[in-house]
NUSEBA-320627 format. One record per atom (N, C-alpha, C): y, x, z. Coordinates in Angstrom, 3 decimals, padded with zeros to 6 digits. Layout:
<recs>
         y         x         z
         Y         X         Z
...
</recs>
This chain:
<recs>
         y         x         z
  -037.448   061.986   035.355
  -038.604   062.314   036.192
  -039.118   061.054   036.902
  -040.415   060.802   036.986
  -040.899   059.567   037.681
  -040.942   059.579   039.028
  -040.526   058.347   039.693
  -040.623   058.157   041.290
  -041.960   057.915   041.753
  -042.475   059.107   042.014
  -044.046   059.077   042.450
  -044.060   057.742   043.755
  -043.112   058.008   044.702
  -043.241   057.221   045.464
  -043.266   055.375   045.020
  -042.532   055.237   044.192
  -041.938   054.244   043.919
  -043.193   053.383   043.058
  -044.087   054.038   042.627
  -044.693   053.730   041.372
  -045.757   053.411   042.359
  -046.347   054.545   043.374
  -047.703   054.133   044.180
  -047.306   052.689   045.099
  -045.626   052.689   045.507
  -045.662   051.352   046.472
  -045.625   049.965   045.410
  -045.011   050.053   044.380
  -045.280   049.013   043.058
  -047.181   048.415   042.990
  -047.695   049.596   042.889
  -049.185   049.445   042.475
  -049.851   049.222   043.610
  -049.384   049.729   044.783
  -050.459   048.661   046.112
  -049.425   047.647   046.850
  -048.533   046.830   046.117
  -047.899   045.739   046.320
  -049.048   044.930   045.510
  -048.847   045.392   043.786
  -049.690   044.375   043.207
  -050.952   044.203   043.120
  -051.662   045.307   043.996
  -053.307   045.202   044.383
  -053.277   044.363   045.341
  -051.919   044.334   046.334
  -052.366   043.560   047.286
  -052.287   041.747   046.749
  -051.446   041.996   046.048
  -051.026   040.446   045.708
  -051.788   039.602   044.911
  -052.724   040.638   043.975
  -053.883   040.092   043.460
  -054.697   039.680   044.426
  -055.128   040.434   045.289
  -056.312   040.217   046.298
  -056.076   038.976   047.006
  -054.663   038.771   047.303
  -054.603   037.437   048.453
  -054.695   036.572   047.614
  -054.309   036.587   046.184
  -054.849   035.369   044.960
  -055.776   035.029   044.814
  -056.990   036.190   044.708
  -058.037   035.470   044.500
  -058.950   035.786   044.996
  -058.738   036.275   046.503
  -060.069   036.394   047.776
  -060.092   035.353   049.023
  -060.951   035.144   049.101
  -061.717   034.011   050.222
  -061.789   034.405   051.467
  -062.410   035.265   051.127
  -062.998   036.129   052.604
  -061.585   036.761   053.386
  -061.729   036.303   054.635
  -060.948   036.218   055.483
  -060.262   037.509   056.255
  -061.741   038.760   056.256
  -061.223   039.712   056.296
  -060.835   040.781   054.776
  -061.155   040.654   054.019
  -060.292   040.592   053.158
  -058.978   040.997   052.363
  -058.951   039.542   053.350
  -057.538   038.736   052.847
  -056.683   039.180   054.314
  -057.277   040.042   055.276
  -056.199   040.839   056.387
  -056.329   041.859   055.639
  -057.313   042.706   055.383
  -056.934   044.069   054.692
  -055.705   043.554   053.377
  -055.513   042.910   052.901
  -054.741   042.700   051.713
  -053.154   042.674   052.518
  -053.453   041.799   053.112
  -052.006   041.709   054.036
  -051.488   042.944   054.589
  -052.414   044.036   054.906
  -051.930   044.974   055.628
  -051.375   045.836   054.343
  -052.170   046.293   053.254
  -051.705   046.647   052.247
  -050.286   046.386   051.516
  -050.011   044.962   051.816
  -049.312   044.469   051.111
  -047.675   045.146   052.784
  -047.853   044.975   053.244
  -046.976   045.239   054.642
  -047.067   046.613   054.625
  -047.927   047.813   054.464
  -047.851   048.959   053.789
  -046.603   049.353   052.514
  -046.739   048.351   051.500
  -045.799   048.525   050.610
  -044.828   048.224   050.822
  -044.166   047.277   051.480
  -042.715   046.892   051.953
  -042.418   048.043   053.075
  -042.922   048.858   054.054
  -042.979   050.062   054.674
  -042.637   050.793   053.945
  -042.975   051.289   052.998
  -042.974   052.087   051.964
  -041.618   052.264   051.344
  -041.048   050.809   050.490
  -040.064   050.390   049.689
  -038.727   050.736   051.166
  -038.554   050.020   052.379
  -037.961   050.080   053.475
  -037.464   051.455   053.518
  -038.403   052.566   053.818
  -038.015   053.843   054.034
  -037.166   054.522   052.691
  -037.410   054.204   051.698
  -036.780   055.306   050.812
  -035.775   054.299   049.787
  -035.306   053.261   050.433
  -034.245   052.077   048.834
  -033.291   052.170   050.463
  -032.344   051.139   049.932
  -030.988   050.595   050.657
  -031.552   049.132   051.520
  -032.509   048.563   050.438
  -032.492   047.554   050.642
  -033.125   047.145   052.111
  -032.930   046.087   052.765
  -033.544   045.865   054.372
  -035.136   045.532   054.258
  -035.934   045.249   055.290
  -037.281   045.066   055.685
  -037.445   043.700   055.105
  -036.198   042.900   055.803
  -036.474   041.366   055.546
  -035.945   041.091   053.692
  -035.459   041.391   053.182
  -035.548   041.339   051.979
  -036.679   041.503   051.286
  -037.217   042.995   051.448
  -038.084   043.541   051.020
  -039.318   042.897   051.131
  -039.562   042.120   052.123
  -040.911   041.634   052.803
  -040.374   039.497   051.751
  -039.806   039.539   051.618
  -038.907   038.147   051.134
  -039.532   038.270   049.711
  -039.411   039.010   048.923
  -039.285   039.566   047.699
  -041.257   039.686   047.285
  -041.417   040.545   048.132
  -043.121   040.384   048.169
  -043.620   039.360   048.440
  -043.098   038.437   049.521
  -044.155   037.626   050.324
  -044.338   036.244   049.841
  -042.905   036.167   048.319
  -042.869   034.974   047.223
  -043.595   034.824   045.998
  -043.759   036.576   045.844
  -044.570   036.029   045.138
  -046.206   036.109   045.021
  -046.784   035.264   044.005
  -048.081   035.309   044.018
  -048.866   035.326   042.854
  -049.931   035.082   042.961
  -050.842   035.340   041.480
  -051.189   036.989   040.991
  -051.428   037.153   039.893
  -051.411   038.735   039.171
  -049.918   038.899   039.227
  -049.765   039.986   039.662
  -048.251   040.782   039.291
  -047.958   040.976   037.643
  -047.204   040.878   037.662
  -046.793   041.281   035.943
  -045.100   041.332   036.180
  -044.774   042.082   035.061
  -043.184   042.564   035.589
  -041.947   041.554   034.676
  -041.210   041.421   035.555
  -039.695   040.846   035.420
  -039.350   040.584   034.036
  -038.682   039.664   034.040
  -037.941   039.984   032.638
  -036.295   039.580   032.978
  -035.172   040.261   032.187
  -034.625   040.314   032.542
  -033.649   040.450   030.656
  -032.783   039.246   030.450
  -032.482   039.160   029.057
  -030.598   039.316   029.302
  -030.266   039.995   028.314
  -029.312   040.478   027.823
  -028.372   039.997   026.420
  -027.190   039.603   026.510
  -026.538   038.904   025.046
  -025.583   040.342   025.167
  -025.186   041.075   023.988
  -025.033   041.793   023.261
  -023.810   041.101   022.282
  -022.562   040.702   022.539
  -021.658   040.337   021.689
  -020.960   041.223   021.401
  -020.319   041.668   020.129
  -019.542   042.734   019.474
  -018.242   041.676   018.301
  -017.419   042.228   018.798
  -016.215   041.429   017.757
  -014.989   042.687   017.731
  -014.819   042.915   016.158
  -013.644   043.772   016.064
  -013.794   045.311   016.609
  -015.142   045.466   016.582
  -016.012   047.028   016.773
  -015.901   047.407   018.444
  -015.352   045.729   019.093
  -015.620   045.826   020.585
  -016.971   045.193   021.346
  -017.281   045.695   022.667
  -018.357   044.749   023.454
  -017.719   043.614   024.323
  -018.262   042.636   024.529
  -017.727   041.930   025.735
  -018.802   042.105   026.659
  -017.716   042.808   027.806
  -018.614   042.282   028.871
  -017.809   041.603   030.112
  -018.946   041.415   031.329
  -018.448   040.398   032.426
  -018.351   041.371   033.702
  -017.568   040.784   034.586
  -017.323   041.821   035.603
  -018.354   041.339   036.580
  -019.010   041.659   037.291
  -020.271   040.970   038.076
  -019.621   041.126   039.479
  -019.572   040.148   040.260
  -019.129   040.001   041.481
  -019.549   040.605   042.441
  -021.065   040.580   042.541
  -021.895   041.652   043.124
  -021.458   042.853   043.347
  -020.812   043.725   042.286
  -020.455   045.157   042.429
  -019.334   045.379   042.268
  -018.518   044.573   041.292
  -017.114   044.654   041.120
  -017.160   045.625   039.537
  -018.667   045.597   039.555
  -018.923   046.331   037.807
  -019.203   045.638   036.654
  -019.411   046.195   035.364
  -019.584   045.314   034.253
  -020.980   045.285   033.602
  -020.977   044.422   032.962
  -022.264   044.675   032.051
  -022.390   043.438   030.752
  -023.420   043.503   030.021
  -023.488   042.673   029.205
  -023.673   041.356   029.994
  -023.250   039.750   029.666
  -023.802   038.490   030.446
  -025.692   039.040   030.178
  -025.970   038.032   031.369
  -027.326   037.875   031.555
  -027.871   037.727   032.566
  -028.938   037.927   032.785
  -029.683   037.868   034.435
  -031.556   037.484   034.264
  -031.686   037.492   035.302
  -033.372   036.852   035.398
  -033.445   035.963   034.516
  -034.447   035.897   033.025
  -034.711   034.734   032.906
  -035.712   033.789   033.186
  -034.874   032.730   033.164
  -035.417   031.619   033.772
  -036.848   030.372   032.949
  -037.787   029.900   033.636
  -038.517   029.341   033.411
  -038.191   028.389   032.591
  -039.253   027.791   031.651
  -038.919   026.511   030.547
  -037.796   026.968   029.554
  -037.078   028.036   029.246
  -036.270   028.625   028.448
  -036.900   029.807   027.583
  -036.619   029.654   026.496
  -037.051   030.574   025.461
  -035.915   031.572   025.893
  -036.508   033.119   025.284
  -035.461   034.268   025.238
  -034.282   033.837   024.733
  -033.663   033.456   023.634
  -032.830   033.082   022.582
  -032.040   031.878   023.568
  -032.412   030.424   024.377
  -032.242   029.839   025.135
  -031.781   030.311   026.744
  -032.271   031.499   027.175
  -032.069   031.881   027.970
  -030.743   032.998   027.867
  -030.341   033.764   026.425
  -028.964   034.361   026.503
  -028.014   033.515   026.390
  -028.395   031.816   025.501
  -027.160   031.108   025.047
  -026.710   030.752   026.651
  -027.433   030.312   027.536
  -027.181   029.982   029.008
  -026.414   031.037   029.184
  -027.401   032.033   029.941
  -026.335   032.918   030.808
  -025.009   033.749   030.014
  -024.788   033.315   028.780
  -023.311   033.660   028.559
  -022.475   032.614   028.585
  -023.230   031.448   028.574
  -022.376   029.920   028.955
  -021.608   030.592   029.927
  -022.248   030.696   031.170
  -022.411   030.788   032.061
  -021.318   031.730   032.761
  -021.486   032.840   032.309
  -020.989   033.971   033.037
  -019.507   034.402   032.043
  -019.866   034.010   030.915
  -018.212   034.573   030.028
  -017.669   033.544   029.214
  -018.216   032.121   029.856
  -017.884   031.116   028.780
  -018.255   030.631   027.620
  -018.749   031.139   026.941
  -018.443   031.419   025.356
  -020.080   030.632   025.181
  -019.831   030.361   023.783
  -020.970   030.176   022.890
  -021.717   031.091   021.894
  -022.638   031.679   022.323
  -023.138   032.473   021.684
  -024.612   031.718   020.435
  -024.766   032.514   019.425
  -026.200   032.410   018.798
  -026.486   033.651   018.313
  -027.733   034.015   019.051
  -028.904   035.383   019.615
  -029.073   035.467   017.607
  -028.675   037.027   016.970
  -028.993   037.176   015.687
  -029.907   038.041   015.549
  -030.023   039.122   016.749
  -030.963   040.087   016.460
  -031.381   040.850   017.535
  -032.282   041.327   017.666
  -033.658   041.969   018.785
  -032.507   043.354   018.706
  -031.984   044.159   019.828
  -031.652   045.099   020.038
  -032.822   045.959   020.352
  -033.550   045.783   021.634
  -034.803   046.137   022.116
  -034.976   045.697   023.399
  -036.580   046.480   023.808
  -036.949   045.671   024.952
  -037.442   047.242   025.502
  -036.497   047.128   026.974
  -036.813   048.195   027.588
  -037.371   048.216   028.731
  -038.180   048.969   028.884
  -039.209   049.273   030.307
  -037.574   049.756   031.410
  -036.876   049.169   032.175
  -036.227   050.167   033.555
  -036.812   050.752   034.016
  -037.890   051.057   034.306
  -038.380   052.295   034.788
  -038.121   053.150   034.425
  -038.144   053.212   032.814
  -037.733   054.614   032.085
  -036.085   054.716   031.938
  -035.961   053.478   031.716
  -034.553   053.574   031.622
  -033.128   053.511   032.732
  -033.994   052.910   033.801
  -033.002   053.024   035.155
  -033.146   053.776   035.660
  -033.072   054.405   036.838
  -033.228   055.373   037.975
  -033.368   054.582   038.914
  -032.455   053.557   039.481
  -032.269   053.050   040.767
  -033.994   052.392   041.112
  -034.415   052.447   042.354
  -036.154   052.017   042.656
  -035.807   051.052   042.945
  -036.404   049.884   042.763
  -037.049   048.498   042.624
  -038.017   048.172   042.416
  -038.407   047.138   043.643
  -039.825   046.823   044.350
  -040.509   046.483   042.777
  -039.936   046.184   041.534
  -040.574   045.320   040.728
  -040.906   045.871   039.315
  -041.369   046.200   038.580
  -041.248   046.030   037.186
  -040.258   045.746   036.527
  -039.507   046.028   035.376
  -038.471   045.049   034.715
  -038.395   045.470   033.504
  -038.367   044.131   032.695
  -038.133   044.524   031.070
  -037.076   043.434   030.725
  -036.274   044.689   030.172
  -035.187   043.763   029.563
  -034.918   043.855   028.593
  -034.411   042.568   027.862
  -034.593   042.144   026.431
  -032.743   042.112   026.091
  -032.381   042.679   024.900
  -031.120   042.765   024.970
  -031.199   042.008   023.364
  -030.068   040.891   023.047
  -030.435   040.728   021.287
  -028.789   040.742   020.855
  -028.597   040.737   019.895
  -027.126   040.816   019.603
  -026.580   039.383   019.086
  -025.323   039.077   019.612
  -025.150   037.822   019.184
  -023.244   037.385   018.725
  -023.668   036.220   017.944
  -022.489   036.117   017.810
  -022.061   035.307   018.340
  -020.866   035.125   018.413
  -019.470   034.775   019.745
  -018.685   033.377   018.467
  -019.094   031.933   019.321
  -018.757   031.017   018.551
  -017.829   030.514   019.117
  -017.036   031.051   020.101
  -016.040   030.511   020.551
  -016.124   030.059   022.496
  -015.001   030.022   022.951
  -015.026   029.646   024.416
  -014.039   030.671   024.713
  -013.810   030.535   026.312
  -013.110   031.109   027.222
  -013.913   031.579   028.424
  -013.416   032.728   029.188
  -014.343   032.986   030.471
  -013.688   031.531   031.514
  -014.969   031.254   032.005
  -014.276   030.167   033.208
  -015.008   030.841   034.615
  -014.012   030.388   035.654
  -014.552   031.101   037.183
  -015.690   029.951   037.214
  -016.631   031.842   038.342
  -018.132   031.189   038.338
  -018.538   032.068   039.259
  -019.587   031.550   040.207
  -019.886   032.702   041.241
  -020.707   033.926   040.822
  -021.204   033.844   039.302
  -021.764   034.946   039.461
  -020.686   036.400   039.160
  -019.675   036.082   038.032
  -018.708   036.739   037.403
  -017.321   036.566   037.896
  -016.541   037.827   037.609
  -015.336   037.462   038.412
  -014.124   037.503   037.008
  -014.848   038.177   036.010
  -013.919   037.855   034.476
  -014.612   038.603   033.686
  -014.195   038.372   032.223
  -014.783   038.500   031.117
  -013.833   039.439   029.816
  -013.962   040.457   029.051
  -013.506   041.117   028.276
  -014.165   042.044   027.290
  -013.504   042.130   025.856
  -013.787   043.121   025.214
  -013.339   044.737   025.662
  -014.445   045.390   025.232
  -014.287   047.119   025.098
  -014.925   047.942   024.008
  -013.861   048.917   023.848
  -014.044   049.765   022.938
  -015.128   050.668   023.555
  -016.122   051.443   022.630
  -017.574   051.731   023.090
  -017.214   053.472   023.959
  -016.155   053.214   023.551
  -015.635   055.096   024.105
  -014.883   054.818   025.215
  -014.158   054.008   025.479
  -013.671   053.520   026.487
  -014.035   052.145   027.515
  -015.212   052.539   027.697
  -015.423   051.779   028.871
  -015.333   051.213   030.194
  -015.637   050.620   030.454
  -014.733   050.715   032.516
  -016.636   050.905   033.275
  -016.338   050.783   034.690
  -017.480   051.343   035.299
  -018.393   049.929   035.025
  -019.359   050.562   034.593
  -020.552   049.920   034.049
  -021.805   049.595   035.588
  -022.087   047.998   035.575
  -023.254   047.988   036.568
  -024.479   048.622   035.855
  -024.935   050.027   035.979
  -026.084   050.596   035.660
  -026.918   049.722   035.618
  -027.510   049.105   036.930
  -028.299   048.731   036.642
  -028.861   047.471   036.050
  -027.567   046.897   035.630
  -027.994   045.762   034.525
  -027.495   045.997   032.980
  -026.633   047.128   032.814
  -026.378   047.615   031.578
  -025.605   048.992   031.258
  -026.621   049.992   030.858
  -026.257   051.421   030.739
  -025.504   051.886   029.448
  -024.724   052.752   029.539
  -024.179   052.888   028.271
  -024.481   053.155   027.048
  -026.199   053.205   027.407
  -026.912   053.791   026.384
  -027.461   052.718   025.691
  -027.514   051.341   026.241
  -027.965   050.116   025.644
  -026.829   049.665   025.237
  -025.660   049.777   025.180
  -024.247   049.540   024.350
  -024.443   050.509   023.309
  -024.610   051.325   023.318
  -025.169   052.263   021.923
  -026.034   051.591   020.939
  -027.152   051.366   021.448
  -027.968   050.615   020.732
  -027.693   049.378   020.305
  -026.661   048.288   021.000
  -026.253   047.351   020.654
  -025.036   047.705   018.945
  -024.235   048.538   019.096
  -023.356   048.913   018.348
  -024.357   049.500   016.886
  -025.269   050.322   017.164
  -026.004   050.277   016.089
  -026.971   049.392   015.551
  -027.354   048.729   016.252
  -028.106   046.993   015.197
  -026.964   046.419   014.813
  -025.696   046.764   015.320
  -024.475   045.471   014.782
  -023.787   046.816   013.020
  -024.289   047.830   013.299
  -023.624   048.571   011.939
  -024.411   048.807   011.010
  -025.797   048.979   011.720
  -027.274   049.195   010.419
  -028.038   047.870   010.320
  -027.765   047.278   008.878
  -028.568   045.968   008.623
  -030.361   046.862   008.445
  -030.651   047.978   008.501
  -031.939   048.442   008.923
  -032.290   048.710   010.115
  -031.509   048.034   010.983
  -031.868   049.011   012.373
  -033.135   048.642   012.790
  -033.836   049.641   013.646
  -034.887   048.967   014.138
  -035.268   048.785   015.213
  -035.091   047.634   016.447
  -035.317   046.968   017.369
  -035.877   048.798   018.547
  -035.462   049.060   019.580
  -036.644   049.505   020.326
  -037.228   049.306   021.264
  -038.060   049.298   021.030
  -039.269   048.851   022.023
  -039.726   049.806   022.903
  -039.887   049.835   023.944
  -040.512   051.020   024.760
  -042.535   050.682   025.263
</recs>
């Protein structure tokens, strides 16, 4: 079911954020501000998250809104997943995170599995690219699409790192508690089937 709320404070965040981009006029550009301080009101009352975050998160960025991306490595060895324990929650998920500027998708999973489980990966195939909206529940001020590809595991060790606290294979039936919101069990599904059907086909939302 869609977060009516969640969706109207998304859409007059990014009306407002357009407007302070590319209006002159002074009053304006206060109505925009108030709009935009409307939506962090908004986000404040009904998430976990605090005012000053919330207002942090809006008030960085700028230009047209357009939503997140957020990339995913997908390693499978011996009909297991690896994943990383994320420090943040004390939960797991596939390596990954925000990607980052001047990095291609493919460039941006070989990093963050450097990174977070050691290892050397090379990105073989498009799992899919999912809207969180449809696919998360949890509300966030933002948009997010995340790109998950499957890859293979060229070797390494997990090394300590602040984002991860360790690194392991799992069997797809036996999982441990999963960080939802960076990897659901239902995108380990989909990972396990591009790694068994040389037809699979990527989904896209």
């Amino acid at each position: 079911m869609e977060i009516k709320w969640l969706k109207w404070a998304q859409q007059i965040q990014a009306l407002a954020q357009s407007g302070l981009a590319y209006s002159n006029n002074k009053y304006d550009i206060e109505r925009f501000e108030q709009l935009r301080a409307l939506s962090v009101e908004i986000m404040q009352e009904y998430t976990e998250a605090g005012a000053e975050k919330i207002k942090d998160l809006f008030c960085f960025e700028t230009g047209y809104q357009t939503p997140k991306v957020d990339i995913r490595g997908a390693v499978i060895k011996d009909n297991q997943i690896l994943l990383v324990k994320e420090s943040i929650d004390g939960c797991w998920s596939m390596p990954g995170g925000w990607a980052d500027i001047q990095y291609s998708v493919q460039e941006n999973i070989i990093k963050e599995a450097r990174e977070e489980a050691g290892i050397k990966v090379t990105p073989t195939k498009l799992v899919g690219i999912f809207d969180c909206t449809k696919k998360q529940k949890r509300p966030d001020p933002f948009a997010i699409y995340k790109i998950i590809m499957l890859c293979h595991n060229g070797g390494g060790s997990f090394v300590t790192n602040i984002e991860t606290e360790d690194a392991a294979y799992f069997d797809k039936d036996r999982l441990p508690d999963l960080s939802v919101y960076r990897t659901t069990s239902e995108m380990i599904d989909f990972a396990f089937q591009a790694k068994e059907d040389p037809d699979y086909t990527p989904i896209i939302d």
